[in-house]
C-alpha positions as CSV (number, residue, x, y, z in Angstrom):
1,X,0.0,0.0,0.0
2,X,1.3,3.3,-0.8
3,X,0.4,7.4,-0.4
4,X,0.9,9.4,-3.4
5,X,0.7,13.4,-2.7
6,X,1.5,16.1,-4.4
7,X,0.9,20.2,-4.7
8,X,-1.3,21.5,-7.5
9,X,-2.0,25.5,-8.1
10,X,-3.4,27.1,-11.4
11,X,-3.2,30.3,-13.4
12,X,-5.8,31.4,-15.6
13,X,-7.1,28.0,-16.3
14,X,-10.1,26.7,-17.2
15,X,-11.9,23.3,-17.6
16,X,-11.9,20.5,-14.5
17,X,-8.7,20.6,-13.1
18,X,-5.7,18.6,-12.3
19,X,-4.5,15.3,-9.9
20,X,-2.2,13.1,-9.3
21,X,-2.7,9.3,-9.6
22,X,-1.0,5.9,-9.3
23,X,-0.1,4.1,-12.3
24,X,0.8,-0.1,-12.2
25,X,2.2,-1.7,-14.8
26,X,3.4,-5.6,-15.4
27,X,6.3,-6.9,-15.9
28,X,6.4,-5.7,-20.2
29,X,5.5,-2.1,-18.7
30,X,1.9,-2.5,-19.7
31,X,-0.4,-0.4,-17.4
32,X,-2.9,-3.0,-15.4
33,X,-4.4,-0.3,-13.1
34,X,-4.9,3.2,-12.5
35,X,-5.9,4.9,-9.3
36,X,-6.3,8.2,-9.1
37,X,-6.2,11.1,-6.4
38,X,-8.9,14.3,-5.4
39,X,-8.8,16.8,-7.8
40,X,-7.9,20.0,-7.6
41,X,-9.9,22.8,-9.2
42,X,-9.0,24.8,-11.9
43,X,-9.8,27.7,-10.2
44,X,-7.5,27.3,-7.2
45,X,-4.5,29.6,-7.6
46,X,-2.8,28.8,-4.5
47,X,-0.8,25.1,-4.0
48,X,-3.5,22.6,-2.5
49,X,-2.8,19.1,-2.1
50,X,-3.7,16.2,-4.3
51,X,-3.5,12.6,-2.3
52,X,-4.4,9.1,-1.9
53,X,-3.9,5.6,-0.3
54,X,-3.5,3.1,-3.1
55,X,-3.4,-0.8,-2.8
56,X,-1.3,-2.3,-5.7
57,X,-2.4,-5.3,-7.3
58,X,-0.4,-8.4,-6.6
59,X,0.6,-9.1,-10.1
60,X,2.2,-5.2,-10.6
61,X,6.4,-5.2,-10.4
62,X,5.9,-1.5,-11.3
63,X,4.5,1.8,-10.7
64,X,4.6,5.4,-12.1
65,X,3.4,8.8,-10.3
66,X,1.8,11.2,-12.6
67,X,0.1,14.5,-12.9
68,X,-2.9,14.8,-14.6
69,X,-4.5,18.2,-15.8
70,X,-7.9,18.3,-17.7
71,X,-8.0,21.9,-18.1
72,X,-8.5,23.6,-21.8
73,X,-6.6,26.6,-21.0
74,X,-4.0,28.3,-18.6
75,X,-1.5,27.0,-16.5
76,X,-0.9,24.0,-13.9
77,X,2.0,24.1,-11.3
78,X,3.2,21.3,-9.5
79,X,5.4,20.7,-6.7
80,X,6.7,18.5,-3.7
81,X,5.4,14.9,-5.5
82,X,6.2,12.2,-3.2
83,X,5.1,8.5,-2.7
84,X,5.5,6.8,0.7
85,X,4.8,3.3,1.5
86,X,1.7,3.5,3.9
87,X,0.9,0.5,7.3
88,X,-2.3,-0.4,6.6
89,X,-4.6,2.6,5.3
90,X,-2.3,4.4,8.0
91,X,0.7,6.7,6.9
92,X,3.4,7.2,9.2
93,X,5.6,10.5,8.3
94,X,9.4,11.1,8.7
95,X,9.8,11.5,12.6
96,X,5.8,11.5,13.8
97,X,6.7,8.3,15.9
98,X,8.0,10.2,19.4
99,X,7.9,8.7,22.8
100,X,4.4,9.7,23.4
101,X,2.6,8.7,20.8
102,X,3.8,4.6,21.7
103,X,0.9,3.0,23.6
104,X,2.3,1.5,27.0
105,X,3.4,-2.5,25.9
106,X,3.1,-1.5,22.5
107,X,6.4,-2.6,21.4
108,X,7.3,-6.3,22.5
109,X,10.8,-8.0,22.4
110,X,10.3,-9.5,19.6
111,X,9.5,-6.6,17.6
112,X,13.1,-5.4,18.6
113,X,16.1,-6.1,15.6
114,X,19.1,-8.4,17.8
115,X,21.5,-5.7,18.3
116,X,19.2,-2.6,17.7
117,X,19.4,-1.1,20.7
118,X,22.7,-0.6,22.1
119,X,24.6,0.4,25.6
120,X,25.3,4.1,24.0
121,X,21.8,4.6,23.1
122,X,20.2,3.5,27.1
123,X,20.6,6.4,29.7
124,X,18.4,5.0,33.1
125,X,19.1,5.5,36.6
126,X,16.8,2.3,37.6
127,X,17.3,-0.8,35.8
128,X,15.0,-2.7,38.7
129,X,12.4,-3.6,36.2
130,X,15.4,-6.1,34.2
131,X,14.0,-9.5,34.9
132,X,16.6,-11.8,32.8
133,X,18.9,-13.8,32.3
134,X,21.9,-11.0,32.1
135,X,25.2,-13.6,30.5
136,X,28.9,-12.6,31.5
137,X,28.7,-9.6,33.2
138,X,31.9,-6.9,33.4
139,X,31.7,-4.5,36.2
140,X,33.7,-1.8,37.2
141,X,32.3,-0.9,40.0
142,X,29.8,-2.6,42.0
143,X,28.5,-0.8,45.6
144,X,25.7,-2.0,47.5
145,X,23.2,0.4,49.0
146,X,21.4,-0.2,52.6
147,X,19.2,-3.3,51.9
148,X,20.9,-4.6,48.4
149,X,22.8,-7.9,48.7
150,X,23.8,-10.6,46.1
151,X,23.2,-14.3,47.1
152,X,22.7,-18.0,46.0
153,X,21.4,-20.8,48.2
154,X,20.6,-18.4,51.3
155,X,17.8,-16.3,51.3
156,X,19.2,-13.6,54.1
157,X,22.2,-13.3,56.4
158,X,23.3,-16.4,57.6
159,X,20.1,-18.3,56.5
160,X,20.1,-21.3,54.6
161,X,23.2,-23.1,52.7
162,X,24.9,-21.1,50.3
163,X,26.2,-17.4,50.3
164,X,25.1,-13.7,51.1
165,X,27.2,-10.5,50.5
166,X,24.5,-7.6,51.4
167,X,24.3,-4.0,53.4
168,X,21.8,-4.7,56.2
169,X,20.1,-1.7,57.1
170,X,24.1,-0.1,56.5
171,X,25.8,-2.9,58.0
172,X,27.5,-4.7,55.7
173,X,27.8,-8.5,56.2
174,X,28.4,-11.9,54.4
175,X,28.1,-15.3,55.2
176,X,28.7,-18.5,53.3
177,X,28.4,-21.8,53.8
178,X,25.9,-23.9,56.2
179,X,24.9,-22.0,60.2
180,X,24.5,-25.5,61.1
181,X,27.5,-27.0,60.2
182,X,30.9,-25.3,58.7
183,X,30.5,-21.6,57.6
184,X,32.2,-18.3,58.0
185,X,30.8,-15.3,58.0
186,X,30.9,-11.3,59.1
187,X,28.4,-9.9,61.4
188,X,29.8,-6.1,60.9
189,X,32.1,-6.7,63.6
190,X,33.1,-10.4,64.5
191,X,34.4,-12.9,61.7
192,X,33.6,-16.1,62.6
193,X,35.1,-19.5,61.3
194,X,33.0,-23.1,62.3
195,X,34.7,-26.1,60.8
196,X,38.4,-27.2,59.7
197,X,40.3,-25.2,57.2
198,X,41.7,-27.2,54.6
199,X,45.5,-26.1,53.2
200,X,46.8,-27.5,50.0
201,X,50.3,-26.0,50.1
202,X,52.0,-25.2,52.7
203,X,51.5,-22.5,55.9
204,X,54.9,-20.7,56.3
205,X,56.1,-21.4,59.6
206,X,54.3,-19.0,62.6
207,X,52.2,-18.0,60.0
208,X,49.2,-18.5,62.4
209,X,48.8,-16.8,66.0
210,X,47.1,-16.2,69.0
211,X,47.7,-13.6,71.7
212,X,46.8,-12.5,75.0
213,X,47.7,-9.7,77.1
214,X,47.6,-8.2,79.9
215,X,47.8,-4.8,81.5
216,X,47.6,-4.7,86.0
217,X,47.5,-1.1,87.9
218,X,50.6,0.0,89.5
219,X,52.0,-2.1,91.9
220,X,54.5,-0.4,95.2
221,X,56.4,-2.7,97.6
222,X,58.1,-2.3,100.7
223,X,60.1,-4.4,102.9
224,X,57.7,-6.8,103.6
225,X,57.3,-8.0,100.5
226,X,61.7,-8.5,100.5
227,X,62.7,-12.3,100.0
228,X,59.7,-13.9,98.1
229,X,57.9,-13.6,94.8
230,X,55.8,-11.1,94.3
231,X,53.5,-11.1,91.4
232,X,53.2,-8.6,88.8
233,X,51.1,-9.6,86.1
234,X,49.2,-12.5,84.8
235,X,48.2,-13.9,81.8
236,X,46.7,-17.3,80.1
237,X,46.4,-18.2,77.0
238,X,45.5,-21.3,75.1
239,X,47.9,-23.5,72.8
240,X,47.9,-26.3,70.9
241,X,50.0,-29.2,70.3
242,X,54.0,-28.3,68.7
243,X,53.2,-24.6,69.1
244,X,55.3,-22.0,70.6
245,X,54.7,-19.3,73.0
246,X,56.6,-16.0,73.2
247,X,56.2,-14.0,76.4
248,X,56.7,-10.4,76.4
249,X,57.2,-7.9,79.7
250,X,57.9,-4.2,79.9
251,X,57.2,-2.3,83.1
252,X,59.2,0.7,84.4
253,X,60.3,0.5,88.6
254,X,61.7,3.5,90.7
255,X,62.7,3.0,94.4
256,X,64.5,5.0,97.1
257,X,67.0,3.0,98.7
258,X,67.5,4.4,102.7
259,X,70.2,1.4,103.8
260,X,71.8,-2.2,102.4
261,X,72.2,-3.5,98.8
262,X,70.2,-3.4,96.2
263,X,68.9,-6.5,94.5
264,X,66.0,-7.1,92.2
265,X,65.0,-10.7,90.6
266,X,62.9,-10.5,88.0
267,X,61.0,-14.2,86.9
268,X,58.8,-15.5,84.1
269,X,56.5,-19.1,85.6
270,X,54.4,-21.1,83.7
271,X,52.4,-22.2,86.2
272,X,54.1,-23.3,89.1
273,X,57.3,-23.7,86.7
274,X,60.0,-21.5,86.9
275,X,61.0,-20.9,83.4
276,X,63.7,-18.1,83.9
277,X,65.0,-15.7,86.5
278,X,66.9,-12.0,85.7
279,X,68.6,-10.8,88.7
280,X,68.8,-6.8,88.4
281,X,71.5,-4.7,90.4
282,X,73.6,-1.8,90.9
283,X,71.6,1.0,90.1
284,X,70.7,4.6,91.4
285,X,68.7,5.3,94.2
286,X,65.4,7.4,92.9
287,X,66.1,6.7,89.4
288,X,63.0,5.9,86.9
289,X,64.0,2.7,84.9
290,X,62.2,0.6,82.1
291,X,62.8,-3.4,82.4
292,X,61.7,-5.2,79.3
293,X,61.4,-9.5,79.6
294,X,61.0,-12.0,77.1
295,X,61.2,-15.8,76.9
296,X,60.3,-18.4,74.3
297,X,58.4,-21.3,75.7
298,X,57.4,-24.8,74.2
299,X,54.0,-25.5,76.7
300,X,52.3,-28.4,76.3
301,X,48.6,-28.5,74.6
302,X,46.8,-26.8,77.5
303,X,45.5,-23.2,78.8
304,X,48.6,-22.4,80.2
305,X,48.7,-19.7,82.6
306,X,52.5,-17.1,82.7
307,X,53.2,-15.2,85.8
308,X,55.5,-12.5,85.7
309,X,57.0,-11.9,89.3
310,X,59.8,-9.9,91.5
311,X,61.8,-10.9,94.3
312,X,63.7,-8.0,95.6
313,X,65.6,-7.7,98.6
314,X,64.9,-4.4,100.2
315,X,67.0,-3.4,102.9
316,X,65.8,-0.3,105.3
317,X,63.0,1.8,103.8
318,X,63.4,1.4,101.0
319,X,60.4,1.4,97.9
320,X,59.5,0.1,95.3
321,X,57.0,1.2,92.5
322,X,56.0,-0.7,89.2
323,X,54.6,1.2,86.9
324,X,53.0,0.6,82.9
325,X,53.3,-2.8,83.4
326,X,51.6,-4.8,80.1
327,X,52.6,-8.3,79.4
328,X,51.9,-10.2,75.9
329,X,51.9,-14.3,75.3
330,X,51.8,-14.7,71.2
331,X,51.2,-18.0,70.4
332,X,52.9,-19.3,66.9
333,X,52.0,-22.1,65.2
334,X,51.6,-24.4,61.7
């Protein structure tokens, strides 16, 4: 189906007046059918339209536009002759298809040329209505807002076997794995671990730690406490089997000395084990002094408790005070 148009004015005519119509011819270039448009009268002197909606017979291969003018004097003029293949009895002009003139679910997928519609021609802020199957997808940049997650298996935090990554309410927390049996997962501010971990190559060694500390309130001593261990700070930690503990002291002591000698033991227990002593002499009355301890230890698979104590031998008045005492156990292991 096709629209023929085309703009028809006279001067000083007379007669009927003048169209344009729709010529079909065969395959020889024999006419088969005619079809012609309004007329224009030969008394119009300003360009009026001549048009029509023509339906070509099946057998025509070809057609011709033509003017026609039955007037018996003056002049025709003709401009702007155009033929435009019509949907239907309906003719759709050069850009009169805009954005709202498309019914809503007018235009269905597969209406859509594969490829058509490219990334540089989409410009959305919201892509929430996408309900497909979306391939290999390459991301720059992924964020999740407050309530967005991505998961398979589980259907929230920590619920179900599988895995969540989301931003609950602007915590952000995963989980993966089974709650009841072997998972890990973050809880915005503990990561926990349930179940073995499996290593295929191998840990470097003290690659793996554990520590415990502890920091006690000043401690003072005076005669009374000369000739036995005092303690100073205590700490416990628990280790497993081959593992090695390192046991760290610092603490800073001042002390006037009124009469006798001055001496100061330091001594690192496990337990009721003595593990090493540090005997500390010859310094000045009244000074400030910072005494760091350390020793290595190879305990046993067990909570094993460290004691870090004095034994000074204080002769007269004389005082002692510990001060910014803080003791570390670091546990290294394979």
């Amino acid at each position: 189906m096709f629209y023929v148009e085309g703009w028809l004015k006279h001067s000083g005519a007379s007669g009927t007046g003048s169209y344009v119509r729709l010529r079909g011819l065969d395959a020889s270039g024999s006419e088969i059918s005619t079809q012609a448009a309004n007329i224009i009268s030969s008394a119009t002197t300003t360009y009026t339209r001549s048009s029509g909606t023509f339906t070509v017979p099946a057998n025509v291969v070809g057609v011709n536009v033509e003017v026609v003018s039955d007037i018996t004097g003056g002049t025709c003029y003709v401009d702007d002759v155009r033929m435009i293949r019509a949907s239907g009895s309906v003719l759709i002009e050069d850009g009169a298809v805009i954005a709202d003139k498309v019914a809503a679910n007018a235009i269905t997928a597969d209406k859509i040329q594969a490829g058509a519609v490219t990334a540089a021609k989409i410009s959305v802020t919201n892509l929430s209505a996408i309900n497909a199957d979306m391939g290999s997808i390459t991301a720059g940049t992924i964020v999740l807002p407050s309530g967005g997650f991505i998961r398979s298996g589980q259907t929230a935090y920590n619920t179900g076997t599988g895995f969540y990554i989301g931003n609950d309410s602007g915590t952000p927390r995963f989980s993966f794995g089974n709650p009841s049996g072997k998972n890990i997962r973050w809880d915005g501010s503990d990561l926990t671990v349930n179940g073995g971990i499996i290593v295929t190559d191998s840990v470097a060694t003290n690659a793996i730690t554990a520590s415990a500390s502890d920091s006690p309130a000043d401690i003072t001593l005076t005669s009374a406490n000369s000739g036995v261990d005092n303690t100073l700070s205590t700490v416990s930690i628990t280790t497993v089997t081959g593992s090695k503990v390192l046991v760290r002291c610092d603490l800073t002591f001042k002390f006037t000395l009124a009469t006798g000698a001055l001496i100061n033991i330091y001594k690192i227990y496990r337990g009721s084990t003595l593990l090493v002593d540090i005997p500390l002499t010859s310094l000045a009355s009244g000074g400030t002094y910072r005494v760091p301890l350390q020793w290595l230890d190879s305990p046993s698979a067990a909570t094993n408790t460290y004691y870090i104590k004095v034994e000074p031998t204080l002769g007269g008045s004389t005082t002692y005070i510990y001060e910014d005492i803080i003791t570390v156990a670091t546990e290294f292991k394979r």
